[in-house]
C-alpha positions in Angstrom: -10.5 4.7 13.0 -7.8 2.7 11.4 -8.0 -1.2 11.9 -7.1 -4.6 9.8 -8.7 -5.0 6.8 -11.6 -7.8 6.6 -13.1 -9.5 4.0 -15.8 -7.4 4.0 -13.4 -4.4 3.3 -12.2 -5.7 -0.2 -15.0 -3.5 -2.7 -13.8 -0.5 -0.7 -10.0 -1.6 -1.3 -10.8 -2.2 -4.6 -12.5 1.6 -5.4 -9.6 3.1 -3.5 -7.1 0.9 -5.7 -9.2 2.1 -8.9 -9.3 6.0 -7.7 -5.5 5.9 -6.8 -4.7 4.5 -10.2 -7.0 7.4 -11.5 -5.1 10.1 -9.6 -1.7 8.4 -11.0 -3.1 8.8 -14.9 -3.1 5.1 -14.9 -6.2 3.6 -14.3 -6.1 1.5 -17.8 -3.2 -0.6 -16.2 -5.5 -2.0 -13.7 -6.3 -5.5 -14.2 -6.9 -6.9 -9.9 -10.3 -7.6 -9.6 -11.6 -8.1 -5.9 -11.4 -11.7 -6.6 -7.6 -11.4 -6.8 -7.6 -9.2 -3.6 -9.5 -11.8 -1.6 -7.3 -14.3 -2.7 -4.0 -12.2 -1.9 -5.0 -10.8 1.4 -7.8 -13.6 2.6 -7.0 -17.1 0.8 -5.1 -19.6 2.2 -1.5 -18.1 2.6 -1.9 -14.1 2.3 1.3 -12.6 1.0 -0.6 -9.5 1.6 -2.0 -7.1 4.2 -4.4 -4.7 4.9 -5.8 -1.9 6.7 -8.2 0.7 5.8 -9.7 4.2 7.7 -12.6 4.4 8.8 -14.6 7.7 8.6 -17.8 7.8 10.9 -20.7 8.8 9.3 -23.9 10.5 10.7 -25.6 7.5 12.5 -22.6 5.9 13.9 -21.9 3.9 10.2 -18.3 3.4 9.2 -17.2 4.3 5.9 -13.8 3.3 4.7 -12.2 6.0 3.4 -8.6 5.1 2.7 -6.0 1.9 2.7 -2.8 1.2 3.1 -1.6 -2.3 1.7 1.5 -4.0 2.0 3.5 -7.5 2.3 7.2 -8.3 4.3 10.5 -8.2 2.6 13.5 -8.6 4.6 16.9 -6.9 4.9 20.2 -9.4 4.6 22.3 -6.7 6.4 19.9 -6.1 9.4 18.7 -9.8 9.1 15.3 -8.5 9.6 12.4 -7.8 8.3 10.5 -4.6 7.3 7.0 -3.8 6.1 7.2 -2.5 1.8 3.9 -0.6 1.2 2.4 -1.3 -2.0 -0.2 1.4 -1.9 -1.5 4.1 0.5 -4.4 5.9 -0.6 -6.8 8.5 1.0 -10.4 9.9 -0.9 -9.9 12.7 -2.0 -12.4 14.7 -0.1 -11.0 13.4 3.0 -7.6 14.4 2.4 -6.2 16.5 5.5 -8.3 14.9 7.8 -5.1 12.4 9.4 -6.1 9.2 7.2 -2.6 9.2 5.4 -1.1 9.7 8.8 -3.0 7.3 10.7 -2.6 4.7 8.5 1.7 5.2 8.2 1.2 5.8 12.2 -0.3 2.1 12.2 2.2 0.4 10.1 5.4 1.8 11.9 3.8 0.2 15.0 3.2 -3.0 13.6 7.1 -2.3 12.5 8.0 -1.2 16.3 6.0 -4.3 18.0 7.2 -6.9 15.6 10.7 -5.9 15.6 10.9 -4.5 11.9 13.4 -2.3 10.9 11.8 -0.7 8.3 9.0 0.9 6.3 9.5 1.4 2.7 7.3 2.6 -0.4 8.0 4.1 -3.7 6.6 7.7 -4.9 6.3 8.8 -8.3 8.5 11.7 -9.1 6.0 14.0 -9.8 3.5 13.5 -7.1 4.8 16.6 -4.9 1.8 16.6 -2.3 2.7 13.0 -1.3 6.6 13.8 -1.2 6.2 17.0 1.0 4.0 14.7 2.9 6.4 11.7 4.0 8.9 14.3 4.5 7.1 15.9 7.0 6.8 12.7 9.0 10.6 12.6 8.6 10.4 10.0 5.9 13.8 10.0 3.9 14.6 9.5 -0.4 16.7 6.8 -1.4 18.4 9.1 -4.0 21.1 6.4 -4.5 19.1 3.5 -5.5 16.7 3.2 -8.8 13.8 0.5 -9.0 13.8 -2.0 -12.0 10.5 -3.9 -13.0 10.7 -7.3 -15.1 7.5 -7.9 -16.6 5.4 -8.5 -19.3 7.1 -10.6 -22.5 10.5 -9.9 -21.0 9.7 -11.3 -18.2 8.2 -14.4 -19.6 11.3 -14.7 -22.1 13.6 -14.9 -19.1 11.3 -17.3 -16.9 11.3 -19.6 -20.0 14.6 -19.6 -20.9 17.1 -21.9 -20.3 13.9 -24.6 -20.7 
């Protein structure tokens, strides 16, 4: 089952946040707490979104089992906007199951019934399984374009200068 995360949800976003860092040899880079994450996708004006899958468990329990989480940007040139996922993430054990699939299947219809043009995500290079995968659902690479991150002390020099 695939449905809108709730507050309730956020330890389980935050393990699948920690695990997916793991799996991308970077788990000592995380620094969200499930503080943050309330705040982001519950607090007063959420600039993100949620939803998580549901695996049913013996006795009719839910366990979440994967997330996908992700904000709006907008396109100038289709004056529109689109749906950039942050992070999609699926247990390992329950990989192949339709999670990762569900969960894409979700967001393009929020894209379809909102009238958003697009769905976007990065992938690192290496991650193969998860390449092959979004190609299979007829997901495209944006070979043309590269992604550049400010952060850290350059991005504090340029915020402050000019001061």
């Amino acid at each position: 089952m695939i449905r809108a995360a709730q507050v309730d949800d956020v330890p389980d976003i935050h393990r699948l946040i920690r695990a997916l860092a793991e799996y991308e040899r970077s788990l000592d880079r995380v620094a969200a707490t499930e503080d943050d994450l309330r705040e982001a996708l519950f607090g007063g004006q959420p600039a993100a979104f949620a939803h998580v899958a549901e695996h049913e468990e013996a006795g009719g329990e839910g366990r979440v089992v994967g997330f996908a989480l992700w904000f709006l940007n907008f396109s100038t040139w289709t004056g529109k906007h689109g749906i950039y996922l942050e992070d999609l993430f699926v247990d390992k054990e329950m990989r192949g199951h339709g999670y990762g699939k569900a969960l894409l299947t979700e967001l393009a219809r929020v894209c379809t019934e909102r009238g958003y043009q697009r769905l976007e995500w990065s992938v690192l290079k290496w991650n193969t399984p998860s390449i092959e995968f979004y190609q299979a659902l007829g997901a495209q690479p944006m070979d043309e374009w590269d992604t550049y991150r400010l952060a850290g002390p350059a991005l504090q020099a340029l915020g402050t200068s000019g001061r």
